[in-house]
N, C-alpha and C positions, 0 to 999 in steps of 0.2 A: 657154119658161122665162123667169121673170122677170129681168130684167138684175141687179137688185140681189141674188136669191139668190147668182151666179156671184162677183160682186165678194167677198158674206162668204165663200166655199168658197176662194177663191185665197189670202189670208193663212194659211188653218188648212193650205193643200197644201204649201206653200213652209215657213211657220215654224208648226209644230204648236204651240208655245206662245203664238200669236199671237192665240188665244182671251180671252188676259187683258189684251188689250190697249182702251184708248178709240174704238178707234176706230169712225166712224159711218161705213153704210151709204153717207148721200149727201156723202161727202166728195169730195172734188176730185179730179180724175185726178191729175193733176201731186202734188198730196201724197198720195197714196198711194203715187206712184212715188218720192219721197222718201223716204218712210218704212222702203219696202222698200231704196231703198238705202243710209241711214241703219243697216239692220237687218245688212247685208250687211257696210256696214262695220264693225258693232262683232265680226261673226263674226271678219273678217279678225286684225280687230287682238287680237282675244281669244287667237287661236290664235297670231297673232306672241308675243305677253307667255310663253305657256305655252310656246311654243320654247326663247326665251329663259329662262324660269326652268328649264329641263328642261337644258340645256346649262350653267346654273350651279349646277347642283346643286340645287334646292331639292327641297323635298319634290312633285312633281309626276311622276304612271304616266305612263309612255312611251303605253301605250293611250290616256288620254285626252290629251295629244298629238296621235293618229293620230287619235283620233277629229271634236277640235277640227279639226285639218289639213282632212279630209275635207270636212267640214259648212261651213266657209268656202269650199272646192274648189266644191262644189255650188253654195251660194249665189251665188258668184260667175259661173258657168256659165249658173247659172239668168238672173239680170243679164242679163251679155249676149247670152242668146237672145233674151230681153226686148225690150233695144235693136235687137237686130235687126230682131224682129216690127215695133216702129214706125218703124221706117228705112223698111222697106219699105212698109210702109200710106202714109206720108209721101208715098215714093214715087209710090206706087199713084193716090193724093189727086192729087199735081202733075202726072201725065200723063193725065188727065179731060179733055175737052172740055166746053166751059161752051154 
């Protein structure tokens, strides 16, 4: 399988609305990993505002609250298995003999 199908499939698996996004195929590791945690944090902090306007009364469903809450949960989860998987590859790399 070709490396670059897997790279398009990971954004649509993580952020399904990530289809309308610019981004190219042979972009750079490192900014994609930005991107995604860029992504990650506007989930966080989206779901913080809607807390907070939920607890001030404003016009905002407890559901999408939970729902927000959830989807930053994940996102964030997903992250740091992420960082995990490259810790360890990192790892994996520095105990090679040359």
């Amino acid at each position: 399988m070709d490396a670059t199908k897997i790279t398009g499939l990971i954004p649509n698996l993580i952020y399904p609305n990530a289809a309308d996004s610019t981004e190219k195929p042979d972009q750079e590791f490192g900014d994609i990993l930005k991107g995604f945690l860029n992504k990650t944090n506007d989930q966080i902090l989206t779901a913080e505002k809607m807390i907070q306007d939920y607890t001030l009364g404003k016009n905002v469903e407890l559901h999408q609250v939970i729902i927000a809450s959830e989807q930053a949960n994940l996102a964030l989860q997903m992250t740091m298995q992420v960082r995990n998987k490259i810790v360890e590859a990192y790892q994996e790399v520095m105990r090679m003999q040359v």
